[in-house]
DSSP file (Angstrom, degrees, kcal/mol; ACC not computed):
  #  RESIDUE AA STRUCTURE BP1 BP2  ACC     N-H-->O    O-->H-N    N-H-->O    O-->H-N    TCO  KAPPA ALPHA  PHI   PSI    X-CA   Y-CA   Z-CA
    1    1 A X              0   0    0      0, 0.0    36,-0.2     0, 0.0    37,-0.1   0.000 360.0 360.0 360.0 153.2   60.7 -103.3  -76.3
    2    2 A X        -     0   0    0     34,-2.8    35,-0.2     2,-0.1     3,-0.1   0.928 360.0-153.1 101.6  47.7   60.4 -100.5  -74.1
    3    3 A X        -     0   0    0     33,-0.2    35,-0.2     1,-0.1    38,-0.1  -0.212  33.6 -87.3 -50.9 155.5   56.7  -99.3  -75.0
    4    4 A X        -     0   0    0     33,-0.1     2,-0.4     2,-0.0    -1,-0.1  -0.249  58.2-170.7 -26.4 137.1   55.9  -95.3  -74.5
    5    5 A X        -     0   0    0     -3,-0.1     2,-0.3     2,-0.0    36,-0.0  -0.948  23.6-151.4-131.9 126.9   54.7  -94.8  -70.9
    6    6 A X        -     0   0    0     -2,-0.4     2,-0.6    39,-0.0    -2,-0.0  -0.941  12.9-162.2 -66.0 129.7   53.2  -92.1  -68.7
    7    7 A X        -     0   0    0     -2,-0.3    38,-0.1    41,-0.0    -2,-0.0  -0.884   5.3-155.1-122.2 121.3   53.8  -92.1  -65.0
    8    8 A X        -     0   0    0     -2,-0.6     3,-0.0    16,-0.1    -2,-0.0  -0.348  20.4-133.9 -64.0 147.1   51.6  -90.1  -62.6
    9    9 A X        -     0   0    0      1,-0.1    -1,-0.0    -2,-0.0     4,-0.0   0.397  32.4 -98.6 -86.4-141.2   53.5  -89.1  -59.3
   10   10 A X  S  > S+     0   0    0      3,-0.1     4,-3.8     2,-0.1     5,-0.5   0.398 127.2  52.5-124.5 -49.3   51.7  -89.7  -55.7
   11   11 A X  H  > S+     0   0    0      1,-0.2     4,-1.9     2,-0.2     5,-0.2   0.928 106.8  52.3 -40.3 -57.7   50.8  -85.6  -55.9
   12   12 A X  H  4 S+     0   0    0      1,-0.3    -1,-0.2     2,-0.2    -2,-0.1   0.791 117.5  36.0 -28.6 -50.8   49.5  -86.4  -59.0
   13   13 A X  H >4 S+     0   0    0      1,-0.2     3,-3.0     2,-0.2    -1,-0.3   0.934 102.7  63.7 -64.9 -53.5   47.6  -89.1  -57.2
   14   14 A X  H 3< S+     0   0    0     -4,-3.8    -1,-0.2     1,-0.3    -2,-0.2   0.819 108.4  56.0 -38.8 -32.1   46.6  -87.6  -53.9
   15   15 A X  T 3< S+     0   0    0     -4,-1.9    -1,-0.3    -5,-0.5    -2,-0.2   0.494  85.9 102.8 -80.6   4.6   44.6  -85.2  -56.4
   16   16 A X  S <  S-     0   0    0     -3,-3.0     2,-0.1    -5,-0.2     3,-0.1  -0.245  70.1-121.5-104.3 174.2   42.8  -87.5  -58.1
   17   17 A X     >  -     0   0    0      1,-0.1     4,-1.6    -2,-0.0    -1,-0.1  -0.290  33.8-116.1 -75.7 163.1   38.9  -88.6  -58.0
   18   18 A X  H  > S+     0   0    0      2,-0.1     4,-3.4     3,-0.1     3,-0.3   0.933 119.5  53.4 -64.6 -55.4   38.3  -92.4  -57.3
   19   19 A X  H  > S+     0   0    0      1,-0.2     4,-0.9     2,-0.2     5,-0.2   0.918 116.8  33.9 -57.5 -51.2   36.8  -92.7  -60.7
   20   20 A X  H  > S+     0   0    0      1,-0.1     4,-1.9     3,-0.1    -1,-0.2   0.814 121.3  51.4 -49.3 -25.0   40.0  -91.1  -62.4
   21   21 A X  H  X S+     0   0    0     -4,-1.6     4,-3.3    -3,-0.3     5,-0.4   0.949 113.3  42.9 -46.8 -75.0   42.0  -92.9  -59.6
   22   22 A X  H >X S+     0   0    0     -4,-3.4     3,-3.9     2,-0.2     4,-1.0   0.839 117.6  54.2 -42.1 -91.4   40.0  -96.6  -60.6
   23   23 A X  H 3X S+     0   0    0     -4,-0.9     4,-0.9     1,-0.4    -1,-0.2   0.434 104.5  46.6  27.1 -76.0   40.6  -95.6  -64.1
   24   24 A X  H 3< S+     0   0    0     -4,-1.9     4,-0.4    -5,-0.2    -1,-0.4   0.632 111.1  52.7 -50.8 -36.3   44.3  -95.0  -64.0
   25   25 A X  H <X S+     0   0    0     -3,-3.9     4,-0.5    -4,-3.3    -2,-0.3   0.483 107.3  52.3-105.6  -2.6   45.0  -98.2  -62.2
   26   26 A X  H  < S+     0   0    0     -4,-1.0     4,-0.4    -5,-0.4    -2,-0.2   0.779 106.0  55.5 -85.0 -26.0   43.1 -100.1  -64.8
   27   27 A X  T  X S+     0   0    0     -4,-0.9     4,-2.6    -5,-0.2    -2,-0.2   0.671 110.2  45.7 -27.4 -47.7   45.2  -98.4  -67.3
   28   28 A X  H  > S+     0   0    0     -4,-0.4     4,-1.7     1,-0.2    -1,-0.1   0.814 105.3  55.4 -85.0 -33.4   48.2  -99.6  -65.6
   29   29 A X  H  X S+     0   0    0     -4,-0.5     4,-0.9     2,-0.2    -1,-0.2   0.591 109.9  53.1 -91.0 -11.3   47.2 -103.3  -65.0
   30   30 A X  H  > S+     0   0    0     -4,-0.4     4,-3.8     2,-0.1     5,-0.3   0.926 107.6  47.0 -59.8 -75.6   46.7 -103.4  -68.7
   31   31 A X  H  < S+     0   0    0     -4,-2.6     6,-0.3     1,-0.2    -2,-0.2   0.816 114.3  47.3 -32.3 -46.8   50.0 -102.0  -69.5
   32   32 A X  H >< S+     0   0    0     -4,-1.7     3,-1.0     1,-0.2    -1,-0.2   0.871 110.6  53.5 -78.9 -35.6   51.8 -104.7  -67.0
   33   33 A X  H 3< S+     0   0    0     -4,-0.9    -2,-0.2     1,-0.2    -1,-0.2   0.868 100.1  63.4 -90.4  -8.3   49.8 -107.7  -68.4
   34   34 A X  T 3< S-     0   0    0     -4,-3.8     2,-2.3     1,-0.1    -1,-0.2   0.378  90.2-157.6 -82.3  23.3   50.9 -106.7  -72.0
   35   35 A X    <   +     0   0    0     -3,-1.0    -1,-0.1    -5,-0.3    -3,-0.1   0.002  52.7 113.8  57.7 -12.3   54.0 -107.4  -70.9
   36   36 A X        +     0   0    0     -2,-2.3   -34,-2.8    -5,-0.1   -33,-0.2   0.488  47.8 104.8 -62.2  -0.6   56.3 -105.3  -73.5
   37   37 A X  S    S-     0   0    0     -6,-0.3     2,-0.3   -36,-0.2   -33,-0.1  -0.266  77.4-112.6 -81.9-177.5   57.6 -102.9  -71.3
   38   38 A X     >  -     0   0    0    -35,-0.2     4,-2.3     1,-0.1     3,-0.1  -0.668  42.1 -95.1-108.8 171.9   61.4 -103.2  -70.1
   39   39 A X  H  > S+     0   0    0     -2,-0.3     4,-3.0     1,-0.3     3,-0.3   0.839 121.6  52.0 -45.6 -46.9   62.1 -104.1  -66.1
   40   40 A X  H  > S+     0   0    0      1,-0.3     4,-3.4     2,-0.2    -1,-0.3   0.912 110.5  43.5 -56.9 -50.1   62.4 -100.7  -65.1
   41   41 A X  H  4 S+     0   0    0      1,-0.2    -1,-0.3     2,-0.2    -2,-0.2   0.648 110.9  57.9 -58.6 -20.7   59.5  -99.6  -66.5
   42   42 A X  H >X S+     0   0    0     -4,-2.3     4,-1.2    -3,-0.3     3,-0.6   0.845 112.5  38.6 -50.0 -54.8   57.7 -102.6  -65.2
   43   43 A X  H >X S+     0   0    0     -4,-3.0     4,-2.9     1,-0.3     3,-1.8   0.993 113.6  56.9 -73.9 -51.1   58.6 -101.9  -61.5
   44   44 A X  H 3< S+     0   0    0     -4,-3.4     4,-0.4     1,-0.3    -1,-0.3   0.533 112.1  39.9 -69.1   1.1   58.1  -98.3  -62.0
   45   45 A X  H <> S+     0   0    0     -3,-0.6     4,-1.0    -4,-0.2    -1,-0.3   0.553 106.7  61.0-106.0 -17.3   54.5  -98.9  -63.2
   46   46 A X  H <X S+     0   0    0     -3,-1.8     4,-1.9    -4,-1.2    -2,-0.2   0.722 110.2  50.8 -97.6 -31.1   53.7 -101.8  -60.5
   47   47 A X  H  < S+     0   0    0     -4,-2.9     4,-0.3     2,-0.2    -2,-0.2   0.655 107.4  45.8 -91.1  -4.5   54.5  -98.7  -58.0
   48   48 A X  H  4 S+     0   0    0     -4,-0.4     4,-0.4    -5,-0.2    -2,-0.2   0.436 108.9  56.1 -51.2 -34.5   52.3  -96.4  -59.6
   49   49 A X  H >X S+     0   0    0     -4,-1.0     3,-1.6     3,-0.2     4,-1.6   0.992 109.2  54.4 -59.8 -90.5   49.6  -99.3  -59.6
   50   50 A X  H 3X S+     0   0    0     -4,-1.9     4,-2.1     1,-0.3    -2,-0.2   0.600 109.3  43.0 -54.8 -34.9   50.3  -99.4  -55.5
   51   51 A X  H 3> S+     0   0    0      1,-0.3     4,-3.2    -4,-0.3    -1,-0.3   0.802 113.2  45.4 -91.8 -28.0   49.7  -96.2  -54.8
   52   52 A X  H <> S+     0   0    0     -3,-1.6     4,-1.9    -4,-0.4    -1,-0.3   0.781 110.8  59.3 -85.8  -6.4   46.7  -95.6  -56.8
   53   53 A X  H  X S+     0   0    0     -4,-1.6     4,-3.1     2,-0.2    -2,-0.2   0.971 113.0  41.2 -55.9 -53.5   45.5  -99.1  -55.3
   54   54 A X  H  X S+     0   0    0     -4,-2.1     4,-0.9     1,-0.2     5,-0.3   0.952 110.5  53.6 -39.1 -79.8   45.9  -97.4  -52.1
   55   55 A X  H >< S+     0   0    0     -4,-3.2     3,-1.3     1,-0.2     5,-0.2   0.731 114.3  44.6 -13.5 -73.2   44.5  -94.0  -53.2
   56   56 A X  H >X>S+     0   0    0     -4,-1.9     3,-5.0     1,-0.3     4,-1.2   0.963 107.9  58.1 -39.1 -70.2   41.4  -96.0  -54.4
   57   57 A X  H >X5S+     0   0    0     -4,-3.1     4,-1.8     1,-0.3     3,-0.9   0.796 103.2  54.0 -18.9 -59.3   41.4  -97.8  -51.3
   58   58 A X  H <<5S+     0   0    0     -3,-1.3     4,-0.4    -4,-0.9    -1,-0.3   0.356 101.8  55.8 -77.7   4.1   41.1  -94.6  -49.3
   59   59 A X  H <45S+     0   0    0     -3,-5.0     4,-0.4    -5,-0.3    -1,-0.3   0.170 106.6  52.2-127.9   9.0   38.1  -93.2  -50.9
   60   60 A X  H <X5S+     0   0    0     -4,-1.2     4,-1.2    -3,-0.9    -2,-0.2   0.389 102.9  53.3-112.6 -18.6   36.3  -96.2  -50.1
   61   61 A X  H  X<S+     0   0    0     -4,-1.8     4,-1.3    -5,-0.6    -2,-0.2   0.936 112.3  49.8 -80.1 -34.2   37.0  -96.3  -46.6
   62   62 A X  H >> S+     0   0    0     -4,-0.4     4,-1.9     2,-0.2     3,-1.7   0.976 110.3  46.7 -58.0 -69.4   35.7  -92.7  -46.5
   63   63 A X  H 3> S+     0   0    0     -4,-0.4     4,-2.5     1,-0.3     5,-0.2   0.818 111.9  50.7 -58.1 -45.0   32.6  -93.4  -48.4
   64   64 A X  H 3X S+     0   0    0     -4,-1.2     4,-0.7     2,-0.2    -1,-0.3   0.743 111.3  49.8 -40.5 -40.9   31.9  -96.6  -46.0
   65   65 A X  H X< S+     0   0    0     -3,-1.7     3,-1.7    -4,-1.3     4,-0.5   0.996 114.9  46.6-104.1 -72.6   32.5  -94.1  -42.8
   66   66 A X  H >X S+     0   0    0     -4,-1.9     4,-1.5     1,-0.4     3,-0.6   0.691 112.4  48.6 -60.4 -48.7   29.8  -91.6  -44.6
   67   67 A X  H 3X S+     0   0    0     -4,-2.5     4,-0.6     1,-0.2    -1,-0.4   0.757 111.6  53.7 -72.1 -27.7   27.3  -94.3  -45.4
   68   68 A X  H <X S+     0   0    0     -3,-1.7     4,-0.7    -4,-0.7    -1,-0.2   0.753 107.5  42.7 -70.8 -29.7   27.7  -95.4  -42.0
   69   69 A X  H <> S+     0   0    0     -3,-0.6     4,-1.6    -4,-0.5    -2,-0.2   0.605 112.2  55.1 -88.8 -10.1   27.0  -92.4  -40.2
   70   70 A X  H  < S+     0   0    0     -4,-1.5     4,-0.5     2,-0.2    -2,-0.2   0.541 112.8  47.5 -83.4 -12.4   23.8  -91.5  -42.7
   71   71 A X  H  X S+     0   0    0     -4,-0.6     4,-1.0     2,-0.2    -2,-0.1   0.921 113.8  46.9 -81.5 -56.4   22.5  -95.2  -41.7
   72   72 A X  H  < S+     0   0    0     -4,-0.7    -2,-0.2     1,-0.3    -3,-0.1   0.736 111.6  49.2 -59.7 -36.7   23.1  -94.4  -38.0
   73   73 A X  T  < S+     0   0    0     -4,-1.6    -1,-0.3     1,-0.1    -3,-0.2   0.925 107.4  56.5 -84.0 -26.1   21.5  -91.1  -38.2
   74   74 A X  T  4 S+     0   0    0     -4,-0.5    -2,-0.2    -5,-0.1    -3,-0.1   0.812  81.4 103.4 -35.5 -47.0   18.4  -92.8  -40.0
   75   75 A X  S  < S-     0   0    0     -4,-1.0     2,-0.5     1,-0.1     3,-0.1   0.167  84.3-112.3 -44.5 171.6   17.9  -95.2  -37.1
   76   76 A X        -     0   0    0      1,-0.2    -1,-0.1     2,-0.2    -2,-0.1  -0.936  24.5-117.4-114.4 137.7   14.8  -93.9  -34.9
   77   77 A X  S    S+     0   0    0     -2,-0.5    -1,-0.2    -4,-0.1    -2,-0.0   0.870 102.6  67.2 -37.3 -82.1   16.0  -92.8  -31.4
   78   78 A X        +     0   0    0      1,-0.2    -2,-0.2     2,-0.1     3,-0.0  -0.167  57.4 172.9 -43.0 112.8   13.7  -95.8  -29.6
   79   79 A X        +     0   0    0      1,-0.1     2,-0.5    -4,-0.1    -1,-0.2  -0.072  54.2 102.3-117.1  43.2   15.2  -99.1  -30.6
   80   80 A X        +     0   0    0      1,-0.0     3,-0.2     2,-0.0    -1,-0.1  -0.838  39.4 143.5 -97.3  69.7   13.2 -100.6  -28.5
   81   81 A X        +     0   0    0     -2,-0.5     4,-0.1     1,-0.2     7,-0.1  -0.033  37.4 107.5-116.9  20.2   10.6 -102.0  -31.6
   82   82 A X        +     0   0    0      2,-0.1    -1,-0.2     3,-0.0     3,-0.1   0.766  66.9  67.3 -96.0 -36.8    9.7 -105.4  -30.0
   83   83 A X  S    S-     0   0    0     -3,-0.2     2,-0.1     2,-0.1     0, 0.0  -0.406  96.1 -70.0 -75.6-169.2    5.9 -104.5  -28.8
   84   84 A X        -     0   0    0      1,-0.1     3,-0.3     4,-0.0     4,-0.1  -0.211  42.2-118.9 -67.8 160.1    2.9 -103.9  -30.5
   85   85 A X  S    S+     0   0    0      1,-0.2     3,-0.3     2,-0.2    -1,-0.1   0.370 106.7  76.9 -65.6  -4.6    2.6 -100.7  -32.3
   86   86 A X  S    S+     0   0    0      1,-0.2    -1,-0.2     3,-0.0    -3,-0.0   0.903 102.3  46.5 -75.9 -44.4   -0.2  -99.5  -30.3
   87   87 A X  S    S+     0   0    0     -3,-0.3    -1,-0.2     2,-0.1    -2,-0.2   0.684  80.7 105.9 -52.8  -8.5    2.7  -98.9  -27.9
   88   88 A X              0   0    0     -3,-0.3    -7,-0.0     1,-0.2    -4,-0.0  -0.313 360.0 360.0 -72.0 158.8    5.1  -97.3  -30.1
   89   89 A X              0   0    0    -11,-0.0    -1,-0.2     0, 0.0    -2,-0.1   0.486 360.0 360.0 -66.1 360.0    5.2  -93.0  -29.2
């Protein structure tokens, strides 16, 4: 019992990409569902897991708030698009 582990630290994390981020916490959920490790190493990997859940998390709320204003700047000024088009400016 009491497989080899690495554990990244939350710097570690803060730094990371989403894809290394995603990456790393698939890594991790591997590790926890082959089940060999001992408790400590369990917990301490299920709180490495949370934070790069997080992590992930936060670089999709960012990308969502980016795609949102690139949509918003897209619209055309006049939303007013209900006549005919001979009317349009």
């Amino acid at each position: 019992m009491g497989a080899t582990i690495s554990r990244l630290d939350r710097d570690d994390i803060e730094t990371m990409s989403f894809e290394d981020s995603y990456s790393r916490l698939e890594q991790v959920i591997r590790q926890l569902e082959e089940g060999d490790l001992t408790l400590e190493e369990s917990v301490a990997l299920y709180e490495e897991g949370m934070f790069l859940a997080r992590h992930c998390g936060k670089h999709l709320q960012r990308a969502e708030v980016k795609v949102t204003e690139l949509l918003n700047a897209a619209e055309p000024e006049d939303d007013d698009l209900s006549g005919p088009i001979e009317d349009l400016p």
